[in-house]
N, C-alpha and C positions, 0 to 999 in steps of 0.2 A: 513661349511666353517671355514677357520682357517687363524687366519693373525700374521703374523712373524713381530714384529714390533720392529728393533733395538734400544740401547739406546743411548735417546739421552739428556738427562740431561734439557727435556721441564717440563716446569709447566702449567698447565691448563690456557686457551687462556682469555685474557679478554673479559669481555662481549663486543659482535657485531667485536671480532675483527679477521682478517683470522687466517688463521693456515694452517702452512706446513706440508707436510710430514717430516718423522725420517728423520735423516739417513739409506740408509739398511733398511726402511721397506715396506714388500711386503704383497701383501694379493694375498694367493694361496688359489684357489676356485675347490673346487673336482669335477669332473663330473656330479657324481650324483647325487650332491646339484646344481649345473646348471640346470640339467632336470629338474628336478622337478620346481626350482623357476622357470623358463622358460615357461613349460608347465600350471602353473598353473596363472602365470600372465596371459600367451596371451588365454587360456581358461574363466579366469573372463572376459579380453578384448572384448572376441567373444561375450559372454552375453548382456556385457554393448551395443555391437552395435548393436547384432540383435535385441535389444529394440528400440533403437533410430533409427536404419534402417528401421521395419516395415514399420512406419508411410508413409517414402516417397513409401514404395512400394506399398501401396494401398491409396495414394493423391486422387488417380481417384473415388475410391471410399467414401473414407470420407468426398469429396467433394459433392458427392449427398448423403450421410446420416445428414451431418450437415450443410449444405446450399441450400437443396433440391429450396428455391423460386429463385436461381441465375438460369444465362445462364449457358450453359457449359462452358466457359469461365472463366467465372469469378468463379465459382464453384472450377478451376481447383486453380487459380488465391487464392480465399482466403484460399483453403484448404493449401499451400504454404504459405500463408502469416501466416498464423498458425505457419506452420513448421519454421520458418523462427523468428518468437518472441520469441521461447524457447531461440534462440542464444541471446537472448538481456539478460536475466538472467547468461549465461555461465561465464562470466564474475566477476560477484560474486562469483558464484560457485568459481571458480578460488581465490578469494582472498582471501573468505572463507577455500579453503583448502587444496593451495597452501603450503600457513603459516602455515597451522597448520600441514602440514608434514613435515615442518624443522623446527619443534616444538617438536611435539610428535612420529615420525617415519612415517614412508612411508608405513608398512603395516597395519596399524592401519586407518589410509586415504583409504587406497583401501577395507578396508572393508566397511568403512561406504558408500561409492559412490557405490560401485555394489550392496546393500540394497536398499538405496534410489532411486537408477533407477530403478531399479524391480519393488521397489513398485508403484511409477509413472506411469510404463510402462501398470501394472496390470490394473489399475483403469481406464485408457483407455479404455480399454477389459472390464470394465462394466458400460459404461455412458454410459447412455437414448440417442437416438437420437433426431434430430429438432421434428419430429411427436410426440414425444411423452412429450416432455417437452419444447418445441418451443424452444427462442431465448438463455435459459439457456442451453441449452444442446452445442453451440461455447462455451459460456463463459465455463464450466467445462471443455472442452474440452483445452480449452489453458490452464488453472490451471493444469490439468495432463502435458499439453507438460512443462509448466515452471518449475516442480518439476523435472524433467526427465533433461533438460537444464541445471539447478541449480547443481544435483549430476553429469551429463558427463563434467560441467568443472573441477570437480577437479580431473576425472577419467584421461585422458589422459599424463596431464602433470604428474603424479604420476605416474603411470606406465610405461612410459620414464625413470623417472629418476629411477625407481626401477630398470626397467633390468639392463641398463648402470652399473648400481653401483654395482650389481651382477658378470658384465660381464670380460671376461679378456681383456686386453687390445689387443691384436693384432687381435682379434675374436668379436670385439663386433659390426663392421656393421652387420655382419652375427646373431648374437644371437639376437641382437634387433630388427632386421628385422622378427623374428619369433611373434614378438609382433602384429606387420602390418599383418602378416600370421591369425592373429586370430580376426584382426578388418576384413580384406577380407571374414574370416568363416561368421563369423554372419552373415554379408551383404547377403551371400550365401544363409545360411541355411534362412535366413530373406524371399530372393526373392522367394527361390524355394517350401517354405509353400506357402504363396501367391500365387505364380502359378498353386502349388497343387489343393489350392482352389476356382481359379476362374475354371480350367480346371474339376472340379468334383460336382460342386453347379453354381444352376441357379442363373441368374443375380440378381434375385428377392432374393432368399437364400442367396447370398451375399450381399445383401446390408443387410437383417431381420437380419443376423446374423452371418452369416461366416467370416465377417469380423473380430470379436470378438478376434476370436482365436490365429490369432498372440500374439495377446497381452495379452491374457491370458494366455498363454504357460510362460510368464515371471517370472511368479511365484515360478513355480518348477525350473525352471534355476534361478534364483535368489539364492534359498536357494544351488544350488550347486556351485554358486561361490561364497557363503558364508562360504562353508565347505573347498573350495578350499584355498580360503586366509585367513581365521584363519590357517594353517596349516604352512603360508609362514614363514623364517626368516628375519629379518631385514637386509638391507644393510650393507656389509660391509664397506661401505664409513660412513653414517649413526652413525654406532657405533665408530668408529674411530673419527667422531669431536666430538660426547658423549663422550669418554674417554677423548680427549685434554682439553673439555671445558664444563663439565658436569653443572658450574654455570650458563653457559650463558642463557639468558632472553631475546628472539629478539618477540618482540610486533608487530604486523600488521604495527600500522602508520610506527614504525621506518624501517620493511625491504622494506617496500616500500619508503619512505626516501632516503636508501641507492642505490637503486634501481634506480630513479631517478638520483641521484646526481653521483652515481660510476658506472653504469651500461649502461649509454646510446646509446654507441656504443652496444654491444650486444644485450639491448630492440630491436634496428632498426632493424639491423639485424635479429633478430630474426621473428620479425614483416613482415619482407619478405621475411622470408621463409619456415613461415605458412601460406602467402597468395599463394604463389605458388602451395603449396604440398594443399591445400583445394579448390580452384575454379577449378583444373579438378577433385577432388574428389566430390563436389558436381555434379558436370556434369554428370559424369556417375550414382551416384549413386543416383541424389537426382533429378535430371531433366529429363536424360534421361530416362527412362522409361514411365512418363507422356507425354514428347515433341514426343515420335513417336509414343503414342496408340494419343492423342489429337490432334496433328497436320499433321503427315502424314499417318495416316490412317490406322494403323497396330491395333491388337487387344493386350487386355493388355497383354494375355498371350504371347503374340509373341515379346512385349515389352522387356518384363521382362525376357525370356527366353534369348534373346540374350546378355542381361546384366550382366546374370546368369555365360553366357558360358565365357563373356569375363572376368569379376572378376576370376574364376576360372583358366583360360590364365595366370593372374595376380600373382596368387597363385604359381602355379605351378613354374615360374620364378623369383617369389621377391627373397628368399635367396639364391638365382643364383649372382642376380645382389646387395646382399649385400656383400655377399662374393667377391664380383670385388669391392667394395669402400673399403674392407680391403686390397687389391691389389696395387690398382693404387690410392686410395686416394676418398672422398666425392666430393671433388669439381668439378672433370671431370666429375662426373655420372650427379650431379645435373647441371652445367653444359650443359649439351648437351642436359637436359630435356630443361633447357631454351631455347636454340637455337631449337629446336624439334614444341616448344608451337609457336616463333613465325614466324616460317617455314611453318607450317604445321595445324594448326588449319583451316584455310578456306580450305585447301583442304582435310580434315577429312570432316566437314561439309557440302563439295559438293558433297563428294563419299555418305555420308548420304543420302543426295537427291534423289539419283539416284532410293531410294525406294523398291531395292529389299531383300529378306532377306541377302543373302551374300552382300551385301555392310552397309548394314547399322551395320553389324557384323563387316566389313573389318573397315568402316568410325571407332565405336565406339574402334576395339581395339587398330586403330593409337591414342585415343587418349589415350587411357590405358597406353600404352608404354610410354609415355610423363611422365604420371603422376607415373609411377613404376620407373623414375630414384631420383624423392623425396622420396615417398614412403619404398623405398629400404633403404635411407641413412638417412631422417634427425630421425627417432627414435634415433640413434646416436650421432648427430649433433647435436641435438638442446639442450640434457640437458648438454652439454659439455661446451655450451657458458656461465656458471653460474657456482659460487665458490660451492663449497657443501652445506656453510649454512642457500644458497638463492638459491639452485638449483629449487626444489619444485613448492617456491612461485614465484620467478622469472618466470620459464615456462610456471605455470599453470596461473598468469595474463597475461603474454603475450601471450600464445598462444592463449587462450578463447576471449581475445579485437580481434586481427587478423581474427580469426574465426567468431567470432561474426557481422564484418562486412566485410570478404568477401568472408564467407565460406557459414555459412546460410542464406545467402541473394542472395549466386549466382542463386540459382533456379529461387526466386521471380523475379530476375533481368533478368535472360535469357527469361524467361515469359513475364515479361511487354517490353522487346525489340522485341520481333517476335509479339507481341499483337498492338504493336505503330506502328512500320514501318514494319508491313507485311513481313520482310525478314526471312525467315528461315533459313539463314548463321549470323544471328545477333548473337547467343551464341559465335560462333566461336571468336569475337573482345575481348570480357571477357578473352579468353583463351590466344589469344593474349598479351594481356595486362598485364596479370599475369606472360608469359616468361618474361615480360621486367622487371618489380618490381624485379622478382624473381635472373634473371640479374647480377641486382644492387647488391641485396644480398648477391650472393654468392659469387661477386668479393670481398667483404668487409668479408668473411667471414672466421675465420680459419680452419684450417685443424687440420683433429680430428682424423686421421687415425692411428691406432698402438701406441697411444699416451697416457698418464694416462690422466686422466680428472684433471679439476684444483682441487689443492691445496688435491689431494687426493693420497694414496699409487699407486703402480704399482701395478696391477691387473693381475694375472698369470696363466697357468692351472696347470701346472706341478712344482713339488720341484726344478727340475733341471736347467727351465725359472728360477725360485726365486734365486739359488744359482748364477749364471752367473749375473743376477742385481745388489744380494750383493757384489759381489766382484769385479764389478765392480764401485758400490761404495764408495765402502772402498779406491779401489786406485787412485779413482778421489781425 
């Protein structure tokens, strides 16, 4: 990448303090340093989440290897409440490494989180079960989920703002939407081992030890998104507040501080429209599949398969529908998901009901659609609402609090609501509820389409783009 930065007679910014772009200057991003950064962010991405995705796809079963004296129920219930405590550490994760990527760089952050999940993920794949070491074998079990929780908060918010700051400005729903393309792989590749393996090992074989294997797989994918991101280059947003302000020294307490006191509007915002874009992400991916082998009577593989097929749906259409909020704008997409969640949610979950395989396909991918007009857009969105040299840590606290309570807890939540009132449309109100937050948010939110991000240069593919900017503002 190469950045054309005009003169403009600045001296290096005071500490903690903004910084504008030059006059006239541009950062023109080559192709094939996009592919690459591109492919190998949303390729770490994939990793980090077929780690973290596992777990919910075999809930069923982790729940009788390490709660073997519960009911089925409840079985289902604390293998969930499990998954559901790692998000209580995310949050650190996030403050932890946040800051320290508008600190020390953004790819330096995404190597140490795709390490640290792997190796979390690994260690799962070799704890003792309850028979074998009784009531120690939960406790290690939640120590693996909170190392795994601890490195994915600072994975997400880092790799947002990496593509974005990579990305050119008229193309960047569409390029960072390739990010979400490769949290959707994992999920994939996550469900469809699992499925492999309950459809090829007896029950009895998976619960002794097939189960293992997800998680041990994270190994060798670990070290290839290790190889992957030592390779990356820094942001060119990145290096450009390094050149204006190479003295500056911004400390945890004070960008949270700043944060606080100058950022409140965007916090909320923002706050709502990661609770949006995660409580139908959890649903599909962290509930359903338990809620119809558990409660309506489907087998897991027949679960999982249908989850499989509609995430892939998902796939296939996200950078469809990225490239339409580089069009018409983020807000109409996101938008109409909200209007979609509180339209549409109970009668997603009624067509569920209905219990046969094509409906409960039809039910789950009305809700996919909902959740592919977030999906598609806020990878863009959301590190846009933050200056550059609080983008990091601003997103990765705020999105990990957001997440942390209403992302990994919607399972637990959608579970103990059909477990209390008997309702199997009870998840559906969750879904509800989140169009309306979500709503609020995005009325309040800006528009980030075709636009440079704050306080950063214009972002360009082409010399030609770059020349038309300068000279246009040379004669502003």
């Amino acid at each position: 990448m190469s950045e054309d930065a005009g003169p403009d007679g600045a001296t290096p910014a005071d500490e903690g303090a903004a910084t504008t772009p030059a006059q006239g200057a541009v950062t023109v991003v080559r192709l094939a340093d996009l592919r690459r950064t591109v492919a190998a962010t949303a390729v770490g991405n994939m990793i980090e989440w077929f780690d973290f995705g596992v777990y919910s796809f075999t809930a069923v079963t982790i729940g009788r290897v390490f709660f073997p004296e519960a009911s089925q129920s409840a079985q289902l219930l604390s293998s969930l409440a499990t998954f559901a405590a790692a998000f209580i550490v995310r949050p650190l994760g996030g403050i932890f490494f946040g800051p320290l990527s508008d600190r020390v760089g953004r790819k330096r952050v995404l190597v140490l989180t795709v390490v640290t999940m792997s190796l979390g993920t690994f260690a799962v794949g070799l704890l003792p079960g309850y028979a074998q070491v009784g009531v120690w074998a939960p406790v290690l079990l939640l120590a693996a989920r909170l190392v795994q929780g601890f490195s994915t908060g600072g994975e997400y918010g880092s790799a947002m703002t990496f593509v974005t700051e990579h990305s050119p400005d008229r193309r960047r729903g569409f390029v960072a939407s390739w990010l979400e393309f490769g949290t959707l792989t994992g999920f994939v590749l996550g469900a469809s081992l699992v499925t492999l393996l309950t459809a090829v090992l007896s029950s009895a074989d998976l619960d002794s030890w097939g189960w293992r294997i997800p998680f041990l797989v994270a190994g060798p994918l670990g070290l290839v998104g290790l190889y992957l991101r030592l390779r990356l280059a820094e942001t060119p947003a990145f290096e450009h507040l390094e050149n204006r302000a190479p003295a500056r020294s911004t400390g945890l307490r004070k960008e949270v501080g700043e944060l606080v006191r100058n950022q409140r509007r965007p916090l909320l915002v923002c706050l709502g429209l990661v609770l949006v874009l995660n409580v139908p992400s959890y649903v599909i991916t962290a509930y359903l599949p338990s809620y119809l082998s558990a409660q309506l009577g489907f087998s897991q593989n027949e679960s999982l398969i249908v989850v499989v097929v509609v995430l892939v749906v998902l796939m296939v259409l996200l950078n469809f529908a990225g490239r339409l909020s580089d069009r018409i704008g983020r807000r109409p997409v996101m938008m109409t998901g909200c209007v979609l969640l509180v339209v549409l949610s109970v009668p997603a979950f009624l067509i569920i009901q209905q219990r046969t395989l094509v409906a409960v396909f039809l039910g789950t991918l009305l809700i996919g659609l909902m959740y592919l007009c977030f999906d598609s857009t806020e990878p863009d969105t959301l590190p846009t609402l933050f200056p550059t040299r609080l983008r990091a840590g601003a997103l990765s606290i705020t999105y990990n609090i957001s997440t942390s309570l209403f992302g990994g807890t919607t399972p637990l939540i959608a579970a103990a609501l059909v477990d209390t009132t008997h309702s199997l449309i009870a998840p559906a109100f969750l879904l509800l509820a989140a169009g309306l937050v979500g709503g609020i948010a995005v009325y309040f939110a800006p528009e980030t389409a075709r636009r440079p991000m704050p306080d950063t240069p214009p972002v360009v593919a082409s010399e030609e783009e770059a020349a038309a900017i300068r000279q246009g503002s040379a004669t502003s």
